[in-house]
Backbone as CSV, one residue per row, in Angstrom:
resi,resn,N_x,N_y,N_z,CA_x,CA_y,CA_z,C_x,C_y,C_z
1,UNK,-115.780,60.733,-26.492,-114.378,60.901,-26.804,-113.596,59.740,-26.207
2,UNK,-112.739,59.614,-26.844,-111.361,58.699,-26.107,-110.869,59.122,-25.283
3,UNK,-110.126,58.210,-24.039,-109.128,58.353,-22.990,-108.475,57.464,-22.966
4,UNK,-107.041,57.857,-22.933,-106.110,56.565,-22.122,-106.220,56.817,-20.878
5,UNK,-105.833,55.750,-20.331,-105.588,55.501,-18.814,-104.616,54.585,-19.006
6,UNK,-103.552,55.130,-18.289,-102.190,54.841,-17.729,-101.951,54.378,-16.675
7,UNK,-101.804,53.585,-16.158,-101.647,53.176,-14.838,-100.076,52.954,-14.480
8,UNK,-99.543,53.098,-13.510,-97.891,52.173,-13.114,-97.967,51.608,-11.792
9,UNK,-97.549,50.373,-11.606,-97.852,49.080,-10.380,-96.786,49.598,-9.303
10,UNK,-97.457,49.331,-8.388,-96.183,49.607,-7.288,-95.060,48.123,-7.325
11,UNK,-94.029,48.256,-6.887,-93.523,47.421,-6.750,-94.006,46.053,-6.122
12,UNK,-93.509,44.856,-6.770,-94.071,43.450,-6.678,-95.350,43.596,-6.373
13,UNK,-96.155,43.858,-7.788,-97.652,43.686,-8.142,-98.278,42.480,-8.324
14,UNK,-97.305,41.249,-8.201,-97.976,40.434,-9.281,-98.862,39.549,-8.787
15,UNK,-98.689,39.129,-7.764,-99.172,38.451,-6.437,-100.835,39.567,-6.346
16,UNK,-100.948,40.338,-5.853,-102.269,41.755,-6.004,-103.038,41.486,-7.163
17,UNK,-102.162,41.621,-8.161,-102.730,41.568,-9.579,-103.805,40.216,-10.261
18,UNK,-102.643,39.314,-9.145,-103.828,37.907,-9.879,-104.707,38.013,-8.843
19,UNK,-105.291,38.395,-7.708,-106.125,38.352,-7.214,-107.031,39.046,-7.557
20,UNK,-106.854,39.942,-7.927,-107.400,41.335,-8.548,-108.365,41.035,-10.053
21,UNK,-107.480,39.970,-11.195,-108.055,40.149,-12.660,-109.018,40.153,-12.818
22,UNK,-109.565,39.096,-11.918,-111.239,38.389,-12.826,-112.147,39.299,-12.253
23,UNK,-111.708,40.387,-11.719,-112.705,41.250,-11.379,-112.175,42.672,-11.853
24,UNK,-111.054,42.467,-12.626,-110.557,43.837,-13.286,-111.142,43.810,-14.587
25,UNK,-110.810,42.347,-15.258,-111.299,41.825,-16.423,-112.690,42.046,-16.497
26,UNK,-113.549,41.717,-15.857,-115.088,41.813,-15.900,-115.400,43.038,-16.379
27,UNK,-115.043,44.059,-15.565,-115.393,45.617,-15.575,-114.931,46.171,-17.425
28,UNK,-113.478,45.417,-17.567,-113.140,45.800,-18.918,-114.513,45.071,-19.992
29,UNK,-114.608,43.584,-19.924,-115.826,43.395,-20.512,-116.865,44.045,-20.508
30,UNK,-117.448,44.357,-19.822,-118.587,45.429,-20.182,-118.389,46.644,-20.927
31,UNK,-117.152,47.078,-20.764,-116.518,48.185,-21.119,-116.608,47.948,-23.164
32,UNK,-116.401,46.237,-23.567,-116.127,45.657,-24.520,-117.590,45.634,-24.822
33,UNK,-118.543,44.915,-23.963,-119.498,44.896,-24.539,-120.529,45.701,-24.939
34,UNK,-120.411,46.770,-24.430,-121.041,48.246,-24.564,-120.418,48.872,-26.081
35,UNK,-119.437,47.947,-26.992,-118.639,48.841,-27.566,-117.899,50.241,-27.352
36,UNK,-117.367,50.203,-25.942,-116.227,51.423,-26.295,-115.042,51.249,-25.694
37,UNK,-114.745,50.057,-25.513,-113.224,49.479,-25.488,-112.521,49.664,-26.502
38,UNK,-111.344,50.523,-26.998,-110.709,50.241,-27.995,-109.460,49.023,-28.238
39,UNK,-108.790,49.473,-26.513,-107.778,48.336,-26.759,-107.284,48.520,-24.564
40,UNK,-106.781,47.376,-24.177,-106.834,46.973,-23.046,-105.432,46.121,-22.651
41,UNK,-104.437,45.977,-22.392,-103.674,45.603,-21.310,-102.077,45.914,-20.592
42,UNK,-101.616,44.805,-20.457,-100.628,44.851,-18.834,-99.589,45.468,-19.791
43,UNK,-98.621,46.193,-19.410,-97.007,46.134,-20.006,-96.008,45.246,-18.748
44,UNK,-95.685,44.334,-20.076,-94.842,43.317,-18.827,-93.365,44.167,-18.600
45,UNK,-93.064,43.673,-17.332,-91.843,44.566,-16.722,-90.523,43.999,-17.819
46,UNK,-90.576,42.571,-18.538,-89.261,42.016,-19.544,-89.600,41.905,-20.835
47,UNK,-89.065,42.201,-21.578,-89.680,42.288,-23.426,-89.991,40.854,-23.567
48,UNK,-91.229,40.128,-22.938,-91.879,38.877,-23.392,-93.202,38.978,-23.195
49,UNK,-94.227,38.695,-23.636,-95.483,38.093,-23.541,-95.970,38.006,-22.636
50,UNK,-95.073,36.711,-22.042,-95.102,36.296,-21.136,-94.268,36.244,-19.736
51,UNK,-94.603,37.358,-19.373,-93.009,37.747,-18.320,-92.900,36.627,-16.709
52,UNK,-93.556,35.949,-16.451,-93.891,34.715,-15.632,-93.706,35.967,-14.345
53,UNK,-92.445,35.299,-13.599,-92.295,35.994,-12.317,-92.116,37.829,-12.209
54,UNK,-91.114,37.777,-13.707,-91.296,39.039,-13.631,-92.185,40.427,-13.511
55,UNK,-93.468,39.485,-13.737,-94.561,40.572,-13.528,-94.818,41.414,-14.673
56,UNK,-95.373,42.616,-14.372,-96.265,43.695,-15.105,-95.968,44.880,-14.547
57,UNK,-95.843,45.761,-15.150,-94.997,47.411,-14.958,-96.589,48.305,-14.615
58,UNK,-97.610,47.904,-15.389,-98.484,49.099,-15.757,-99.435,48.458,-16.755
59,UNK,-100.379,49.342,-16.747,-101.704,48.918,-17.576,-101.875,50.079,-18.726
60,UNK,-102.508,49.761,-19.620,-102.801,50.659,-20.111,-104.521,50.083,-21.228
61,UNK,-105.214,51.055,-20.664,-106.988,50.920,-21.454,-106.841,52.185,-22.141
62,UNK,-107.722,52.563,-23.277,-107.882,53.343,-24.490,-108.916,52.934,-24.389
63,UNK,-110.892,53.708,-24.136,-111.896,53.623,-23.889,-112.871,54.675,-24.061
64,UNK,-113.740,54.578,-24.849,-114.329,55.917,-25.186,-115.877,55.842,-23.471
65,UNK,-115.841,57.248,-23.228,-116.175,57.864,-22.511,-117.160,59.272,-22.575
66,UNK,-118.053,59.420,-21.959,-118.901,60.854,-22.070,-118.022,62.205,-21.556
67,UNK,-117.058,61.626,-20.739,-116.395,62.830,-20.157,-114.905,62.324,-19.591
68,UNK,-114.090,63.675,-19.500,-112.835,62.880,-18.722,-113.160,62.836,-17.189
69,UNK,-114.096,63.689,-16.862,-114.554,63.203,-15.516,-115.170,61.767,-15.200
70,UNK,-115.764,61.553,-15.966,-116.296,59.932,-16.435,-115.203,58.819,-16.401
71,UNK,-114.081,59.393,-17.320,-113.080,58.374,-17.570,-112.536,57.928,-15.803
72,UNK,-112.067,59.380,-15.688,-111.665,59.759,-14.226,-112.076,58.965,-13.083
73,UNK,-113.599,58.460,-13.136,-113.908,58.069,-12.290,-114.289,56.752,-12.384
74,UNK,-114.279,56.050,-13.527,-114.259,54.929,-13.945,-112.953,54.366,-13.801
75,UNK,-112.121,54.553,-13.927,-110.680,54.634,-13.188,-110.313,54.212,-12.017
76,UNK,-110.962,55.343,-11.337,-110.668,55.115,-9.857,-110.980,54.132,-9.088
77,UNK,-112.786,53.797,-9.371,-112.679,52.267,-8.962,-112.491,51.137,-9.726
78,UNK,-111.706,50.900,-10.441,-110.832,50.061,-10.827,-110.671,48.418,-9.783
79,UNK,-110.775,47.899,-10.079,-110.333,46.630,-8.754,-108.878,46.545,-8.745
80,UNK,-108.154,46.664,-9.575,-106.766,47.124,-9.725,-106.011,47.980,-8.354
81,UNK,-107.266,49.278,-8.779,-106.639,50.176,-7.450,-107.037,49.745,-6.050
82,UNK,-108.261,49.520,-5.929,-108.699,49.259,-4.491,-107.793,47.760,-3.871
83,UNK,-107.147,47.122,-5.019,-106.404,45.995,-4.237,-104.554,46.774,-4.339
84,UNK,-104.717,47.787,-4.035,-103.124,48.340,-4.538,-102.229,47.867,-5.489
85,UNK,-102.870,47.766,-6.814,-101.486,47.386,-7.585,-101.197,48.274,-8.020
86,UNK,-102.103,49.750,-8.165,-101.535,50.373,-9.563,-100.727,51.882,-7.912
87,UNK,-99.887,52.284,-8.145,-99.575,53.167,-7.414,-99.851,54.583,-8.002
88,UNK,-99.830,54.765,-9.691,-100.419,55.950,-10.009,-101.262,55.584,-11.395
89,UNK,-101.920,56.740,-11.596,-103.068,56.363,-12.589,-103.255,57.424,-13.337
90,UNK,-103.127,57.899,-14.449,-103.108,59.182,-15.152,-104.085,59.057,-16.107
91,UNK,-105.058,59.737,-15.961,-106.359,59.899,-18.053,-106.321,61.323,-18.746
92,UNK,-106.326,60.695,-19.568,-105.577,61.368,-20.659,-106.840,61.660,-21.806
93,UNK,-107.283,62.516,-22.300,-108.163,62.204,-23.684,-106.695,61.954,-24.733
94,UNK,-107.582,60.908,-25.525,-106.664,60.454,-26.868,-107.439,60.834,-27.881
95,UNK,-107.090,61.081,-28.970,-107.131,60.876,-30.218,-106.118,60.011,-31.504
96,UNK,-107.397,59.465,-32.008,-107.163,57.869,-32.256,-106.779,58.790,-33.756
97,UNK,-105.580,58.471,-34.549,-105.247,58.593,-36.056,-105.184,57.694,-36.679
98,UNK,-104.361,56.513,-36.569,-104.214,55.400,-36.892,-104.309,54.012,-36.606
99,UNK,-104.569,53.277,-36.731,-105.153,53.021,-38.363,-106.581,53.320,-38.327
């Protein structure tokens, strides 16, 4: 089944966050290469792309999973969390309609 995972950054993440990617990123690759990544990233804190200083609000992965305990715990160690960016983290089962 599907899960989102929701994440929201504690305040001034962004500095955490780049230390954090290439080992947040990795974990999502496998996640990709296993095929059950559906879709993967940041919500910037300013309606751009590219929010520079402004940073990143929250994450959000959509990832199929054996269980939400699975999701749950795939989650948790996150490199995200263990370097404190994300302050809360919510999974969710999804169901995918469209497209």
């Amino acid at each position: 089944m599907l899960y989102a995972i929701i994440s929201e950054d504690v305040v001034d993440s962004l500095e955490k966050r780049k230390l954090a990617r290439p080992d947040h990123l990795a974990r999502l690759q496998l996640l990709k290469d296993e095929g059950r990544l559906i879709l993967a990233g940041p919500h910037p804190k300013i309606d751009n792309d590219n929010p520079g200083d402004a940073g990143f609000s929250g994450s959000l992965v959509v990832a199929e999973f054996n269980s939400l305990a699975d999701a749950e715990a795939w989650a948790a160690v996150d490199p995200y969390v263990a370097a404190g960016v994300y302050a809360k983290v919510t999974v969710k089962p999804f169901k995918k309609v469209l497209p």
